[in-house]
Residue frames relative to the residue before (quaternion, step in Angstrom):
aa qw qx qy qz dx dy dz
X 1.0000 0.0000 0.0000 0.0000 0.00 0.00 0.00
X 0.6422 0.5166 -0.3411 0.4520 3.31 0.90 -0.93
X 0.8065 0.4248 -0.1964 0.3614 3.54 0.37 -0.72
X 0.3744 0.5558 -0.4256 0.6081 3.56 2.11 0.30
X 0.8164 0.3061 -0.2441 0.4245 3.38 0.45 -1.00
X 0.5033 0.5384 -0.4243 0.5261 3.73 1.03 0.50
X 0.5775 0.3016 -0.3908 0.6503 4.01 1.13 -0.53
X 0.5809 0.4245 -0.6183 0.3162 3.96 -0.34 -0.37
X 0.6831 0.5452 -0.3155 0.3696 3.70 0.83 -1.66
X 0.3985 0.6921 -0.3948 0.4542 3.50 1.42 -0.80
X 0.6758 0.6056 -0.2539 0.3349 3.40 0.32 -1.94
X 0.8175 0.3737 -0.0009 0.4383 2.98 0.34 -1.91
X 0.7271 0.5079 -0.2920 0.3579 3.27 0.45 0.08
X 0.4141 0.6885 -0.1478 0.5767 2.79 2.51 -0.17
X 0.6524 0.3792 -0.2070 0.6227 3.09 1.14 -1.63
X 0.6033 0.3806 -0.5689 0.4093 3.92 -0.06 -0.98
X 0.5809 0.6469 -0.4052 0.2828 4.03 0.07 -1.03
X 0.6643 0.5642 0.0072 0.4902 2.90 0.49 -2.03
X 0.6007 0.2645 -0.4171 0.6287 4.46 0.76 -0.53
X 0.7189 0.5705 -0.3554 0.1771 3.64 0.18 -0.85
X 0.4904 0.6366 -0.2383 0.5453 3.09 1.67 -1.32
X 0.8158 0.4373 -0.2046 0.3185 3.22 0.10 -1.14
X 0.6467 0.5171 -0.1413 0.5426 3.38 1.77 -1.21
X 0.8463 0.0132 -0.1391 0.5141 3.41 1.00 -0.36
X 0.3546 0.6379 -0.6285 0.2689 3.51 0.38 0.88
X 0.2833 -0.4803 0.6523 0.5134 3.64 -1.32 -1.17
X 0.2909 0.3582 -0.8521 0.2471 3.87 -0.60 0.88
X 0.8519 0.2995 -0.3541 0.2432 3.71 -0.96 -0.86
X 0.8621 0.1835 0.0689 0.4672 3.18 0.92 -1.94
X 0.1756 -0.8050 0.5532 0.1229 3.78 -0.93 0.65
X 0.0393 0.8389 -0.4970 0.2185 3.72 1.19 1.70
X 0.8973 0.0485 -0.0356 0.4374 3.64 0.48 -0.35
X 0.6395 -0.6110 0.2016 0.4207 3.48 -0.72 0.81
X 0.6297 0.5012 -0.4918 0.3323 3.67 0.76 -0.41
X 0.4509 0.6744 -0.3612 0.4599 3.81 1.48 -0.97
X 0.7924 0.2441 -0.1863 0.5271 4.01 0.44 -1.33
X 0.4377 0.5339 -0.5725 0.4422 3.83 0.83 0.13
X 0.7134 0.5388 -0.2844 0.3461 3.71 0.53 -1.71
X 0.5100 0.6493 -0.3224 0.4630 3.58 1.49 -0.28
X 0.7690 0.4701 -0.1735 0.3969 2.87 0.32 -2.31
X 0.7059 0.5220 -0.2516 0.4073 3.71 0.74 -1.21
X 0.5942 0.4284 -0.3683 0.5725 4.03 1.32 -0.64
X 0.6291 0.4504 -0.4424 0.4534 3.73 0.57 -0.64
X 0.7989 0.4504 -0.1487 0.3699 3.60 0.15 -0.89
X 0.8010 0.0686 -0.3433 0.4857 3.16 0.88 0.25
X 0.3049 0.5292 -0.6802 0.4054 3.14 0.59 1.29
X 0.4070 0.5883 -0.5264 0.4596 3.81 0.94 -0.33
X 0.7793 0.4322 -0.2193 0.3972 3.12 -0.18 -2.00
X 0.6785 0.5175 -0.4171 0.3129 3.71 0.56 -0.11
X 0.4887 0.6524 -0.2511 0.5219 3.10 1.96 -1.55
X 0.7070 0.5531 -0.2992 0.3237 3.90 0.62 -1.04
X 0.5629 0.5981 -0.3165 0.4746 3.75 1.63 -1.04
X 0.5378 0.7059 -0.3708 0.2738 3.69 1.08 -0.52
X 0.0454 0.7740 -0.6315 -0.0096 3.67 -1.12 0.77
X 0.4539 -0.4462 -0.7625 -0.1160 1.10 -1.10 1.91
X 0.7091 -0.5134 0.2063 0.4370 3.60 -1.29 0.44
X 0.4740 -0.6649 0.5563 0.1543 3.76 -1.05 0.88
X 0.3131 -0.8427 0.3894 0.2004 3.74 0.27 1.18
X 0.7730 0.2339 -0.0558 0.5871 3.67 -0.98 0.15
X 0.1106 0.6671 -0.6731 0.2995 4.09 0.92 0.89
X 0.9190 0.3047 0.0277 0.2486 2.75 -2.05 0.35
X 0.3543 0.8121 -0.3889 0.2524 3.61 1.03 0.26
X 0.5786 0.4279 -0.2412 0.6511 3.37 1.60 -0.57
X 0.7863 0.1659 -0.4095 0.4318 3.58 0.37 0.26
X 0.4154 0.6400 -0.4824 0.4303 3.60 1.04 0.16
X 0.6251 0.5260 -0.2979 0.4939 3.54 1.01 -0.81
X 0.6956 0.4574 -0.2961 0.4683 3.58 0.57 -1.17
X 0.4095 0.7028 -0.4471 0.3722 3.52 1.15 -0.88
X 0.8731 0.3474 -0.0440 0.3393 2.85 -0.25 -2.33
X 0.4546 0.6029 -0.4281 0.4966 3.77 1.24 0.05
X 0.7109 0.4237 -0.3516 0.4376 3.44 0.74 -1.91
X 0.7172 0.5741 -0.2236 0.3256 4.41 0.92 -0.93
X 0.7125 0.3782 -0.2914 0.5142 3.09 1.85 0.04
X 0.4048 0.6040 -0.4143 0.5474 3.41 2.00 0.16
X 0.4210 0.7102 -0.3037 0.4755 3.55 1.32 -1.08
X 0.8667 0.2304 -0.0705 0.4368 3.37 -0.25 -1.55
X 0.6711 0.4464 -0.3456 0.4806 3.68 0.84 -0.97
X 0.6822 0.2474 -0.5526 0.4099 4.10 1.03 0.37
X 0.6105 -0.5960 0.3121 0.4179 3.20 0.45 0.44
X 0.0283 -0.8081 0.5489 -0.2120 4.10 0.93 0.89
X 0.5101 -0.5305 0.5147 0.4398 3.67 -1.13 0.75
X 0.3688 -0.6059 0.6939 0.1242 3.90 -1.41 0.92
X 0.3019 0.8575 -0.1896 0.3710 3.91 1.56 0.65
X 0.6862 0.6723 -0.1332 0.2437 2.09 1.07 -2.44
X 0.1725 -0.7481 0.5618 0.3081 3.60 -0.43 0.36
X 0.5243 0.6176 -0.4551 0.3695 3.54 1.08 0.27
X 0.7482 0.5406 -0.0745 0.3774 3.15 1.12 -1.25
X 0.4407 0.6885 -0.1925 0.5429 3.04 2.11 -1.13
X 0.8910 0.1975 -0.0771 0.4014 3.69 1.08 -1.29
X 0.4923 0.4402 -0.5468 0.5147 3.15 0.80 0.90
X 0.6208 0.6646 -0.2823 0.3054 3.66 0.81 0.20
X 0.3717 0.7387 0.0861 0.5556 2.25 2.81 -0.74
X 0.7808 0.2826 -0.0128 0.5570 2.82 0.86 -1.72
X 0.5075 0.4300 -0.4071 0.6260 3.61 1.30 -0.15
X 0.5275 0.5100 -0.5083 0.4508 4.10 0.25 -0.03
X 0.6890 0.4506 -0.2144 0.5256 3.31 0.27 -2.10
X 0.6120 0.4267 -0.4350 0.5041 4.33 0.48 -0.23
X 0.6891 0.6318 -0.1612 0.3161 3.53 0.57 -0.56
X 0.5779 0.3857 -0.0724 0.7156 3.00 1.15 -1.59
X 0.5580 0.5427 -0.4681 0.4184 3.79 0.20 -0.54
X 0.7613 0.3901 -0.1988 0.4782 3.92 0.65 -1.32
X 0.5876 0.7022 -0.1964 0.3508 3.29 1.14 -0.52
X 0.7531 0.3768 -0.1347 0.5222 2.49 1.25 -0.88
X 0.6206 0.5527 -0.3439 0.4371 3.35 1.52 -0.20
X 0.3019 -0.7090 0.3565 0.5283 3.14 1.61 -0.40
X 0.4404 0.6566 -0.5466 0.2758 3.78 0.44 1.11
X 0.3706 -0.7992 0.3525 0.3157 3.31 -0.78 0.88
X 0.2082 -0.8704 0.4311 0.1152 4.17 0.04 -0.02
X 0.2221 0.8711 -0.3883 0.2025 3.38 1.80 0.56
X 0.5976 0.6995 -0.2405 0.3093 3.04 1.25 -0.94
X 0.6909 0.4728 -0.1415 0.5283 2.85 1.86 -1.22
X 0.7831 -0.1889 0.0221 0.5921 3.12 0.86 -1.35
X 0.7233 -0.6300 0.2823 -0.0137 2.69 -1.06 1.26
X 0.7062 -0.3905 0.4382 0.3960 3.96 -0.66 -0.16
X 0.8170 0.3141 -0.0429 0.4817 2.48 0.09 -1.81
X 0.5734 0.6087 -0.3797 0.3957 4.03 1.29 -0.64
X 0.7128 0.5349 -0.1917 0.4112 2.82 1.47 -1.43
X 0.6437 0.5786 -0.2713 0.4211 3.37 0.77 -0.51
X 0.6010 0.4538 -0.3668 0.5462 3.46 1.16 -0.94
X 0.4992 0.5923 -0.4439 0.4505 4.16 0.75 -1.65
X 0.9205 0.0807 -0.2118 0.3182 3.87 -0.13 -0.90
X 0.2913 0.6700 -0.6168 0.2930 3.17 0.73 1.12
X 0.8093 0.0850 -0.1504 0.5614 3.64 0.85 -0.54
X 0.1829 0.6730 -0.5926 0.4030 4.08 0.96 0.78
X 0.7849 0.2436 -0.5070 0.2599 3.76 -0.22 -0.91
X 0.6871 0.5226 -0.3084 0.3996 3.80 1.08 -0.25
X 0.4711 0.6491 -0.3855 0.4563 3.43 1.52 1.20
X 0.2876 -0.7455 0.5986 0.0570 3.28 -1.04 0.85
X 0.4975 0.7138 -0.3757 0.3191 3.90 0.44 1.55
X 0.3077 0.8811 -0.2374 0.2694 3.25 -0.65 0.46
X 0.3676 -0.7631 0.3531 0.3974 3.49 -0.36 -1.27
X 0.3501 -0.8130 0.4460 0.1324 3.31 -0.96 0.38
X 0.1193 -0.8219 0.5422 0.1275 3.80 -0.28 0.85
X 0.0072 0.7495 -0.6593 0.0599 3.45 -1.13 0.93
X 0.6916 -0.3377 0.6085 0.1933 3.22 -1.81 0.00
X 0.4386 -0.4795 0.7175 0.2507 3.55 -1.53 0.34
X 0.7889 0.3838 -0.2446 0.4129 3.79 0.48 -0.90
X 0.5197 0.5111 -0.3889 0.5634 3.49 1.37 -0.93
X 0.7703 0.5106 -0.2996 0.2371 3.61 -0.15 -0.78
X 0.6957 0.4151 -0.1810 0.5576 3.22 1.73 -0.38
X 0.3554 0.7899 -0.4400 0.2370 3.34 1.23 -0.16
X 0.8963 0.1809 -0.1239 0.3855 3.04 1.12 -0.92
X 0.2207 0.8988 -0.3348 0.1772 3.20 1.21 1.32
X 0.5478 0.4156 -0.2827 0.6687 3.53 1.86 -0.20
X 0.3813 0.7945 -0.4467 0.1544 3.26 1.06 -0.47
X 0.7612 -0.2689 0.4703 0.3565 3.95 -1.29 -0.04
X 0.5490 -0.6520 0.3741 0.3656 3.73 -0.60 0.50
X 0.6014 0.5930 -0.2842 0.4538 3.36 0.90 -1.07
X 0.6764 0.4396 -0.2768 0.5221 3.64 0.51 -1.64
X 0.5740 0.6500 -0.3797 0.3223 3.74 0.30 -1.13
X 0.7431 0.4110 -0.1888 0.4931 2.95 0.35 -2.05
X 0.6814 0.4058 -0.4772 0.3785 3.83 0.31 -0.84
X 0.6235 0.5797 -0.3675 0.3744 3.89 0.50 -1.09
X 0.4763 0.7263 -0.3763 0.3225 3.50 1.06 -0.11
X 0.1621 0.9184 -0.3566 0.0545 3.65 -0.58 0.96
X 0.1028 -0.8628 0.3226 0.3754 3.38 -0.31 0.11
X 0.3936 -0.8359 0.3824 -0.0062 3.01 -0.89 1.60
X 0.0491 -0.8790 0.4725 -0.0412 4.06 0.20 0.87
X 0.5420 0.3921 -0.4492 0.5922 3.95 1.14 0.72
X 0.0985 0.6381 -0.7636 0.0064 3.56 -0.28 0.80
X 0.5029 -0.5905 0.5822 0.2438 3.87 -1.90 0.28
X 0.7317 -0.5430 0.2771 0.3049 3.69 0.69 0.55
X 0.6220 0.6432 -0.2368 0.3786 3.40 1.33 -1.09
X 0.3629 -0.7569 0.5112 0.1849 3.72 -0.15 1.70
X 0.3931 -0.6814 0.5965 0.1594 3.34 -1.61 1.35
X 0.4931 -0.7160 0.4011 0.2885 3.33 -0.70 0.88
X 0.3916 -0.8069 0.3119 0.3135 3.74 -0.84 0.48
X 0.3826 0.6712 -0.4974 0.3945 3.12 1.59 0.67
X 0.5877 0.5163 -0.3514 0.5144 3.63 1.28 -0.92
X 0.4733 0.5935 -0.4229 0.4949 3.96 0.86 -0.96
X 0.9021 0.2272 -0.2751 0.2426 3.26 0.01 -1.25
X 0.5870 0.5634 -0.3845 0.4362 3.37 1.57 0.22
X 0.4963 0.6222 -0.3692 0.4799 3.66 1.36 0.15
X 0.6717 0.2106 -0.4337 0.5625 3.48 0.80 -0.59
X 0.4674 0.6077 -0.6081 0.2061 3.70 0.55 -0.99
X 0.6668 0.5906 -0.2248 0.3950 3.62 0.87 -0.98
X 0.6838 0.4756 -0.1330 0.5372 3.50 0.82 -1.42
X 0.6361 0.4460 -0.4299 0.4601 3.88 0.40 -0.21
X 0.4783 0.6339 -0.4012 0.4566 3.84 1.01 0.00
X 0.5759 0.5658 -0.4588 0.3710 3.55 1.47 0.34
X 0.4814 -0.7315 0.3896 0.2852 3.53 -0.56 0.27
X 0.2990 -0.7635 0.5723 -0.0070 3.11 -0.73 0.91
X 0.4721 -0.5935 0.4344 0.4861 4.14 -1.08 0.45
X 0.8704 0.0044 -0.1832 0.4570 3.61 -1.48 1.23
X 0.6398 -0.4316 0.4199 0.4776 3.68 0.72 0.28
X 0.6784 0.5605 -0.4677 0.0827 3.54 0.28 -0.23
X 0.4591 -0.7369 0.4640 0.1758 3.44 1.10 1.02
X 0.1661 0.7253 -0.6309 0.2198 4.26 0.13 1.23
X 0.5793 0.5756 -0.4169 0.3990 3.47 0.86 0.57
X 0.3064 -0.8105 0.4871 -0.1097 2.99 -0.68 2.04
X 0.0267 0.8390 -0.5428 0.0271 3.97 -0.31 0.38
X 0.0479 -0.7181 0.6883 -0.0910 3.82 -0.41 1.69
X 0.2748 -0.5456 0.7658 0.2010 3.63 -1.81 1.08
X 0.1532 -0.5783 0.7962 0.0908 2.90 -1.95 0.59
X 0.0633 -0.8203 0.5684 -0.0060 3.38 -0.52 1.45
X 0.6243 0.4542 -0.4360 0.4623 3.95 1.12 -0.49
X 0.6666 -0.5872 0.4029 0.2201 2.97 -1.46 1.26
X 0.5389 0.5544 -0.4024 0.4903 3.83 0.96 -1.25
X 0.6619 0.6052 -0.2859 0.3373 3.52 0.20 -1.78
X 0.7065 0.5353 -0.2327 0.4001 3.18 0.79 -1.81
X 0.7207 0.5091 -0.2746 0.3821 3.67 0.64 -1.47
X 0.6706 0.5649 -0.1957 0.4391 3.36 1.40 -1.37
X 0.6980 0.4228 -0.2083 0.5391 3.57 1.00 -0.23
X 0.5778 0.4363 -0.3764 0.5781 3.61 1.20 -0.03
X 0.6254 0.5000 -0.3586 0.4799 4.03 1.05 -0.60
X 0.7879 0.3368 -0.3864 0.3413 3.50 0.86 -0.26
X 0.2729 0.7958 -0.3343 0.4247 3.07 2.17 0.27
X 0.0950 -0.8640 0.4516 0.2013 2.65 0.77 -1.56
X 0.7498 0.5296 -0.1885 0.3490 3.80 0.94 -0.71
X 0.6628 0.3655 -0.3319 0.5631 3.68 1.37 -0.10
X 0.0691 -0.8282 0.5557 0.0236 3.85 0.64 0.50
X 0.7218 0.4684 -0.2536 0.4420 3.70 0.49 -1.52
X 0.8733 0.2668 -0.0328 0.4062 3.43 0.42 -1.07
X 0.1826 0.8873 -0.3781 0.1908 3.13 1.78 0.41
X 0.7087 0.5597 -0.1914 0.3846 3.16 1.05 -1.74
X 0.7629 0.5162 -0.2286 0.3149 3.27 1.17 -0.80
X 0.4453 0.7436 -0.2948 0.4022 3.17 1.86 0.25
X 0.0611 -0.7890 0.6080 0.0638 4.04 -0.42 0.81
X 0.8444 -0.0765 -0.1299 0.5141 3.95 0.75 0.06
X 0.4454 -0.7294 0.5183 0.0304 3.08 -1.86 0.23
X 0.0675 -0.8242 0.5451 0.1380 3.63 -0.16 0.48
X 0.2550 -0.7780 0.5601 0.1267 3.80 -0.48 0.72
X 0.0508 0.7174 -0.6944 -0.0235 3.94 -0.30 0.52
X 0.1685 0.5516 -0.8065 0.1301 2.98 -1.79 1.41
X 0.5378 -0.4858 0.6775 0.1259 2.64 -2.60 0.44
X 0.4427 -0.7560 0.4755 0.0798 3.27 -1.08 0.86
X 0.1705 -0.8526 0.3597 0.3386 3.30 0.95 0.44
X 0.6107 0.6035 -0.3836 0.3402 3.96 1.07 -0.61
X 0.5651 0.5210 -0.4488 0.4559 3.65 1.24 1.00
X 0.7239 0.4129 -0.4155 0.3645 3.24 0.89 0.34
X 0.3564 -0.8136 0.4474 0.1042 3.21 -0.73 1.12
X 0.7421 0.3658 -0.2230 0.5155 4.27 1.22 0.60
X 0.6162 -0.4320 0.5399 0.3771 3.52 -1.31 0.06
X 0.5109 0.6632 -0.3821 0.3914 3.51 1.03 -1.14
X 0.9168 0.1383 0.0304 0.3734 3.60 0.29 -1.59
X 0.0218 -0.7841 0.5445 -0.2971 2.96 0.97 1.87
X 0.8172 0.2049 -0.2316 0.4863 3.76 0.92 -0.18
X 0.3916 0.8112 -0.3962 0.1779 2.87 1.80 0.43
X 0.2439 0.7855 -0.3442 0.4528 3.86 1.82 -0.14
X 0.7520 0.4003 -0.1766 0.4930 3.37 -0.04 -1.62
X 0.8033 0.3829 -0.3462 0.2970 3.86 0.67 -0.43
X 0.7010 0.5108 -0.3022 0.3954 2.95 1.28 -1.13
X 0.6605 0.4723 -0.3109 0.4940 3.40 1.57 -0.86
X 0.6097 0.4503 -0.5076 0.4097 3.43 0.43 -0.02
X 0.4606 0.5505 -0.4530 0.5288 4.15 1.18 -0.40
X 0.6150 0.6178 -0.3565 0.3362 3.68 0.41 -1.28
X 0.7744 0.4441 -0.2144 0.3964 3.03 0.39 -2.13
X 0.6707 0.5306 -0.2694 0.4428 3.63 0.90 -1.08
X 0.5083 0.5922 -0.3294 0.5315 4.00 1.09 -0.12
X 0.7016 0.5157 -0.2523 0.4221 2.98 0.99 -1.75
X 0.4853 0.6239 -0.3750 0.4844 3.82 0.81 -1.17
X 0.8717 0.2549 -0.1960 0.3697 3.43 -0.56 -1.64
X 0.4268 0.7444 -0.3749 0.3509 3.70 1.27 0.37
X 0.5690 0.4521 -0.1064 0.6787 2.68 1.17 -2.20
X 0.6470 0.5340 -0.4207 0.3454 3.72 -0.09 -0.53
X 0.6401 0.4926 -0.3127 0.4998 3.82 1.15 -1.48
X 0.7725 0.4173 -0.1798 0.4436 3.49 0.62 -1.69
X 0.6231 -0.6178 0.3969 0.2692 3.85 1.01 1.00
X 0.5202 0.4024 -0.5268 0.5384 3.99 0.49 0.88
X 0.5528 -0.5139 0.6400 0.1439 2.73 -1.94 1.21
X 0.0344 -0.8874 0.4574 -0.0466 3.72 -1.16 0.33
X 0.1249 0.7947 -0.5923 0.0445 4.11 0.50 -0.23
X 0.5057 -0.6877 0.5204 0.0217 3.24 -1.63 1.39
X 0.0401 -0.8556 0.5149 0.0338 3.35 0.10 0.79
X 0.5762 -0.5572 0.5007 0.3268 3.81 -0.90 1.46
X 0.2963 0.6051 -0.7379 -0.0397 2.99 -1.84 0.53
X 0.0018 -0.5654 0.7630 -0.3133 3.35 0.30 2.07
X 0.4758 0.6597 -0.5656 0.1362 3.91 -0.16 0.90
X 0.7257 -0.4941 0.3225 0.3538 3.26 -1.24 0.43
X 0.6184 -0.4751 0.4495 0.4358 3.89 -1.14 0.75
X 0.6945 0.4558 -0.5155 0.2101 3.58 -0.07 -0.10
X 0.5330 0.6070 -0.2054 0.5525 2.94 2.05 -1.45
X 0.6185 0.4118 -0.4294 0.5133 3.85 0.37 0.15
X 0.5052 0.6722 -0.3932 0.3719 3.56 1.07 -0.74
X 0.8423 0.3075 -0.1317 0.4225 3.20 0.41 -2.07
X 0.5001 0.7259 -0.3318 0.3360 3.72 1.30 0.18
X 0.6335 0.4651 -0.2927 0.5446 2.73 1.66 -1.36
X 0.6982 0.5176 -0.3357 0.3631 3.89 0.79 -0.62
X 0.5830 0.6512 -0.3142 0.3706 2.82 1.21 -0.50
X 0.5712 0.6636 0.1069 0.4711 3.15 1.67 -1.85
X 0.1215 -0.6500 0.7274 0.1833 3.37 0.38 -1.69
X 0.3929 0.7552 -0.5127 0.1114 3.75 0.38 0.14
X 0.5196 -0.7838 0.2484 0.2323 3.41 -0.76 0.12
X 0.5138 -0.7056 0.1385 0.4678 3.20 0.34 1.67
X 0.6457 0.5946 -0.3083 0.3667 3.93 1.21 -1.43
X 0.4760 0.7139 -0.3041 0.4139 3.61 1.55 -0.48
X 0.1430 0.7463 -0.6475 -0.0568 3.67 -0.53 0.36
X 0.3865 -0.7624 0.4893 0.1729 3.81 -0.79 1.62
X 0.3990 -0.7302 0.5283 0.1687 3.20 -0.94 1.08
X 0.7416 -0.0409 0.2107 0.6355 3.72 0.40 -1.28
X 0.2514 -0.5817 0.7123 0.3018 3.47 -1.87 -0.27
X 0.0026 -0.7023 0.6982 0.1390 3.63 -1.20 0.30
X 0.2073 -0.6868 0.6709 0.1877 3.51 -1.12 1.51
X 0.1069 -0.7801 0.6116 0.0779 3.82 -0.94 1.09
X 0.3406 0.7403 -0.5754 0.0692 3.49 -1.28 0.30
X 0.6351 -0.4772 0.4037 0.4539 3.62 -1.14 0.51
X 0.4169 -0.7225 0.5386 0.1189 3.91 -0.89 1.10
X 0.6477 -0.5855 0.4026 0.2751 3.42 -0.98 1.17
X 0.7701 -0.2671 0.3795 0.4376 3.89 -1.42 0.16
X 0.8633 0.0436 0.3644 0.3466 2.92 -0.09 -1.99
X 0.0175 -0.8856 0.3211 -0.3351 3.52 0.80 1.55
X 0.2034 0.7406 -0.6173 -0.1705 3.75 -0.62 0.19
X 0.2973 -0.6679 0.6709 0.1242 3.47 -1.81 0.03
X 0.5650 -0.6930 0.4107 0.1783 3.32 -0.93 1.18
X 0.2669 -0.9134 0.2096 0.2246 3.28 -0.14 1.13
X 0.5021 -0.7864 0.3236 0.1574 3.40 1.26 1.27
X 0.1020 -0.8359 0.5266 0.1163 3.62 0.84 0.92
X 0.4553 -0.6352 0.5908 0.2004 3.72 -1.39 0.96
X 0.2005 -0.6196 0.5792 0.4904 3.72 -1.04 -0.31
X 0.6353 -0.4507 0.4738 0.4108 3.08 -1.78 -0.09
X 0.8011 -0.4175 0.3135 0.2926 3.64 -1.29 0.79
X 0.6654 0.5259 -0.2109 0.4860 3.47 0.87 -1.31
X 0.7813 0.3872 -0.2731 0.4063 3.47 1.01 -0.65
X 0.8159 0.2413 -0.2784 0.4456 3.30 1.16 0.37
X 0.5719 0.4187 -0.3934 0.5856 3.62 1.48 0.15
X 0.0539 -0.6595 0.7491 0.0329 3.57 -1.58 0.72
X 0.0163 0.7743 -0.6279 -0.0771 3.62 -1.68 -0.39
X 0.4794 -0.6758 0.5594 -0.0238 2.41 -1.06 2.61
X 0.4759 0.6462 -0.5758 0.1561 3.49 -1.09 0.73
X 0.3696 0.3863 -0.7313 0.4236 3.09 0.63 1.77
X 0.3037 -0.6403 0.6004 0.3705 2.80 -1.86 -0.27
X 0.7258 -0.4495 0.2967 0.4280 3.69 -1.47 0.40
């Protein structure tokens, strides 16, 4: 009996997920400013990613430069704080696209316009967006560094120089990174290199998400969750947390122990987990959290500078009661 009523909760906890998703994301509807932020901020920094590129691929991105500039006048025409530091920086980043052609002498009307342009810098100079150029050495300076400094010096970094990290260092990055916590200790975080090149290229195509800089990738770290540690209906999404803690340990590892690194989505669809595991051999009980492509970072590199919000827009404090 118990274990009928543990699949029903299964059920339902699927469905409660599943109305919510649907009721308050932005797949369907774009009713309220967080819904058209979640827009503006995927359109715009894919720009800012397209911008880190060497060399740069003119006239990128033209189908989302358009959608952009739809989602910034839906922005302004509901009347939305003109504040926004989200909104502020993709206006930014449509400057820094501009000036970018401009300066090559290329024209980019097609895309935006006069009149696009003109509105883009009405609120661009009070944006924070773009890109950032650094050093191999500048970028590590602060890798032993104080918590604070550390954590800011963090990037992701997608021009690595080819040169294969040894797996003795691998194993001292997670040796570090498994010190993340997990629900009751039961540590389901699972970490596979992918060191053959074929393997490597073939698993970034079903990624799909580092095209440009694909080539320049020599390994791969896979992070999953084992699913045969959870012991309820309760923690059916318990995966997504513990491995998203994991993956985020992992980072500032690779980050202490001097390797460059960039998270790579795998919010993909059940087939795309399918052809991984064949691809892979993975184990079906496994459920993959992220990819991280890692490698030692080129000379001379930028990275997109991924504007934060400001505090106010994402911390509050509850201390009435109902």
């Amino acid at each position: 009996m118990k274990k009928i009523v543990s699949f029903f909760t299964l059920i339902c906890n699927h469905l409660f997920e599943f109305i919510r998703f649907i009721r308050f994301s932005n797949m369907i509807y774009l009713n309220s400013p967080d819904k058209l932020r979640g827009k503006i901020i995927f359109r715009y920094h894919s720009i800012e990613k397209g911008l880190i590129n060497k060399p740069i691929r003119h006239n990128f991105g033209s189908y989302k430069i358009i959608r952009l500039l739809d989602y910034l006048h839906l922005w302004v025409n509901n009347n939305y704080s003109l504040n926004d530091t989200q909104f502020l920086s993709a206006c930014k980043v449509l400057e820094t696209y501009w000036d970018l052609h401009v300066k090559a002498g290329i024209n980019i009307e097609d895309i935006i316009s006069i009149a696009e342009y003109n509105f883009i810098i009405k609120y661009s100079k009070q944006g924070i967006g773009g890109t950032i150029s650094l050093t191999s050495e500048e970028y590590f300076i602060n890798s032993k560094s104080p918590f604070d400094d550390f954590s800011e010096s963090r990037h992701s970094i997608r021009h690595f120089n080819g040169a294969l990290i040894e797996t003795k260092i691998i194993e001292e990055v997670i040796k570090l990174a498994r010190n993340a916590p997990s629900v009751c200790n039961r540590q389901g975080f699972r970490v596979k290199l992918i060191n053959n090149s074929d393997l490597v290229q073939q698993t970034l195509k079903v990624q799909s998400g580092l095209n440009a800089t694909a080539k320049s990738v020599r390994q791969i770290l896979i992070v999953s969750i084992d699913r045969g540690v959870f012991v309820s209906s309760s923690e059916c999404y318990q995966a997504f947390i513990d491995g998203g803690i994991f993956l985020q340990n992992l980072l500032y590892s690779l980050h202490f122990h001097m390797i460059a690194a960039v998270p790579l989505n795998w919010s993909k669809h059940f087939i795309d987990d399918i052809k991984l595991e064949k691809i892979l051999n993975l184990p079906k009980s496994e459920k993959v959290i992220a990819l991280v492509a890692i490698g030692y970072p080129v000379d001379n590199f930028k990275v997109p500078i991924s504007r934060r919000k400001n505090i106010d827009e994402i911390f509050k404090i509850i201390n009435k009661l109902k």
